[in-house]
Structure formats: C-alpha cells, structure tokens
C-alpha positions, 0 to 999 in steps of 0.5 A: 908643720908651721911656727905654732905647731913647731913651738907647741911640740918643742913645749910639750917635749919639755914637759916630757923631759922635766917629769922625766927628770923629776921621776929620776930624782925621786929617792930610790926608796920612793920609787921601789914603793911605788914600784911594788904598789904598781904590781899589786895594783894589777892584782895578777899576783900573790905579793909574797910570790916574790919570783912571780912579781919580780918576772913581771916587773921585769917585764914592765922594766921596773928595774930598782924592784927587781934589784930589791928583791934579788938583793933583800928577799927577806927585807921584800917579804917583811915590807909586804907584811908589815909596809914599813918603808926602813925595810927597803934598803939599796 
C-alpha cells in the first residue's frame, strides 16, 4: 500500500467514526422514530404486531426499539396510531 493509499484509508475511516459519533449523539427519541420507521419501511409486519416487529428489530440490532416496546407496549401502540413523538419516552 503507498502514502496515498494509506492517507486516502486514514481519510475515509474518519468519516466512518464521525457518523458514527454523530448517530450516537442523535437524541434517543430521534433514533427510536427512525427506528420503527426502518421497520415499517420493509413492510414485513403489521406495526401493531408489537412482538413481531420487536423480534425483527432485534434482529437487526436496533436496540433503543426493542427496549421501547418492552418498557411502553401501550405508549408503542398510541404512537403507530397517532405518531406523535411525546409518546416515546426512555
């Protein structure tokens, strides 16, 4: 590997850390939306199916969703009805 292959890597790793850093820095809420929204996107489940689409985000290692569910079923349940934001709560 030459210098310019070696910097050019060094380059792109650090864009790999800063969003990285950026996605953890994103408020919990934020990334519980974006969360369920990945799910919905793939249009596998019914979104009331609050088992089912806590097992495949499980499964795809969206961690704050799975712990949303398991802590606020109800709260899930109202925001898929209604997708106001004050529902998800830590």
């Amino acid at each position: 590997m030459n210098k310019s292959e070696n910097n050019e890597n060094k380059v792109k790793n650090n864009q790999e850390e800063t969003e990285a850093t950026q996605e953890d820095r994103k408020p919990w809420r934020d990334r519980v939306i974006e969360q369920i929204m990945i799910i919905r996107d793939e249009g596998h489940f019914n979104m009331f199916d609050a088992n089912g689409v806590q097992r495949r985000a499980y499964e795809k290692d969206l961690f704050e969703l799975v712990t949303f569910i398991d802590a606020n079923k109800s709260n899930y349940g109202k925001f898929i009805m209604t997708g106001d934001p004050e529902l998800i709560t830590e």
